[in-house]
C-alpha positions in Angstrom: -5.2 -10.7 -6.5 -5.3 -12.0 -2.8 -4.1 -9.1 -0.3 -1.4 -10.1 1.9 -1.5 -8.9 5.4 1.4 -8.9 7.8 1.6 -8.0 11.5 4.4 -7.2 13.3 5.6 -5.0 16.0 7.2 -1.4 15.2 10.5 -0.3 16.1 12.1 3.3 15.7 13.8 1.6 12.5 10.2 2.0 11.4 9.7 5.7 11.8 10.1 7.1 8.5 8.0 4.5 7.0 5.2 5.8 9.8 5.9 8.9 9.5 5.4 9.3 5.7 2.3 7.0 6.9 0.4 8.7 9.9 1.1 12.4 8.1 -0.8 11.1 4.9 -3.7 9.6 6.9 -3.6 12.7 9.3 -5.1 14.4 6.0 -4.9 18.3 7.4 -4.6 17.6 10.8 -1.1 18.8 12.9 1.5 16.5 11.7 4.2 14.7 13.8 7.7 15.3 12.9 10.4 12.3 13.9 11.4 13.8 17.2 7.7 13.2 18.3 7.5 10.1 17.1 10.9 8.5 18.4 10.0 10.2 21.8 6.4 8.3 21.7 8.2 4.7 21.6 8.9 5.4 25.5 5.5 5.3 25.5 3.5 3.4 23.5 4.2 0.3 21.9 3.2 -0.1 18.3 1.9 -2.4 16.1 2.2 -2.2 12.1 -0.4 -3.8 9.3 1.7 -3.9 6.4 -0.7 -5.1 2.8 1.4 -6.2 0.2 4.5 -4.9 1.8 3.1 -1.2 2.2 2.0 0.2 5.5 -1.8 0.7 5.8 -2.3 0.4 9.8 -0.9 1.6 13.1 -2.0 0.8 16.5 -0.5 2.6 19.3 -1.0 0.6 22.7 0.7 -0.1 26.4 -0.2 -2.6 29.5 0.0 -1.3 33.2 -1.3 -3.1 35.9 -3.0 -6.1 33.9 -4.8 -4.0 31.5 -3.9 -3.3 27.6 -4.6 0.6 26.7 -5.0 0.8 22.7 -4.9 4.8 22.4 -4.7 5.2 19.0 -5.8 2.9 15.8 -5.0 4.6 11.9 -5.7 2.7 9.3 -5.9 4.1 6.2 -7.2 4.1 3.1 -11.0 3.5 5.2 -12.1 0.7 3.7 -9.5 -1.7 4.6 -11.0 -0.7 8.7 -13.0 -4.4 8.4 -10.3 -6.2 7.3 -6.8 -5.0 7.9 -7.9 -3.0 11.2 -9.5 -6.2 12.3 -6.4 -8.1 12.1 -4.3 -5.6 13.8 -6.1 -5.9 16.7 -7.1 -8.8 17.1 -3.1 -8.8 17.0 -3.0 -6.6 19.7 -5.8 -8.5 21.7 -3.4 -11.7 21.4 -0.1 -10.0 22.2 -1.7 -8.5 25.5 -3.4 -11.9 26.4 0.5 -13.2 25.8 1.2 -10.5 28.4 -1.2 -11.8 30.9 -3.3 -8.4 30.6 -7.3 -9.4 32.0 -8.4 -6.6 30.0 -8.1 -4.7 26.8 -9.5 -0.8 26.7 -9.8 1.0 23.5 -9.6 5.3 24.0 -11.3 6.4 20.8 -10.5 10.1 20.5 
C-alpha cells in the first residue's frame, strides 16, 4: 500500500487535530493546551504532513527580513523523519522561496 502524503498549511481550524498530535509525540514532556496553541498562530506559521489523511508532521516556521526561521519540526512516529519530514520541508523551503526569503535557518532545540 502506497503512503499518501499531503501538505498543506495549518489554520486554528486545525488545532485539535494538532493538539491531540504534538501532545502524543511530546511523549512526557509539558504539554500545550489550546490557548497556547491558538496564541502561537500570531506567531508562527504552520505547516501540516498529513499520511493517509492522519497527521504525522508539524513544522512551525516565520520570514522576517528575507529570511525563513523553521523553529520547530515534530514528526512522529520517527521513521517516517526521511520521508514525510523531508517533504514538509522541502515544503517549507518552497513556500519561503515563494516568499522571496534568501535564506532558510533551522533552530534545532
Amino acid at each position: 500500500m502506497t503512503e499518501e502524503i499531503i501538505i498543506r498549511r495549518a489554520s486554528p481550524r486545525d488545532a485539535g487535530a494538532m493538539l491531540t498530535f504534538l501532545n502524543r509525540a511530546a511523549r512526557g514532556k509539558p504539554k500545550i493546551d489550546r490557548v497556547q496553541l491558538l496564541q502561537s498562530f500570531g506567531e508562527h506559521g504552520y505547516m501540516l504532513a498529513l499520511v493517509n489523511d492522519e497527521l504525522h508532521a508539524v513544522v512551525g516556521w516565520h520570514t522576517e527580513d528575507f529570511i525563513a526561521r523553521i523553529r520547530q519540526v515534530i514528526v512522529y512516529p520517527a521513521r517516517l523523519r526521511s520521508t514525510v519530514g523531508r517533504a514538509l520541508l522541502e515544503a517549507v523551503c518552497q513556500s519561503a522561496f515563494e516568499l522571496m526569503c534568501e535564506v532558510a535557518l533551522l533552530f534545532p532545540t
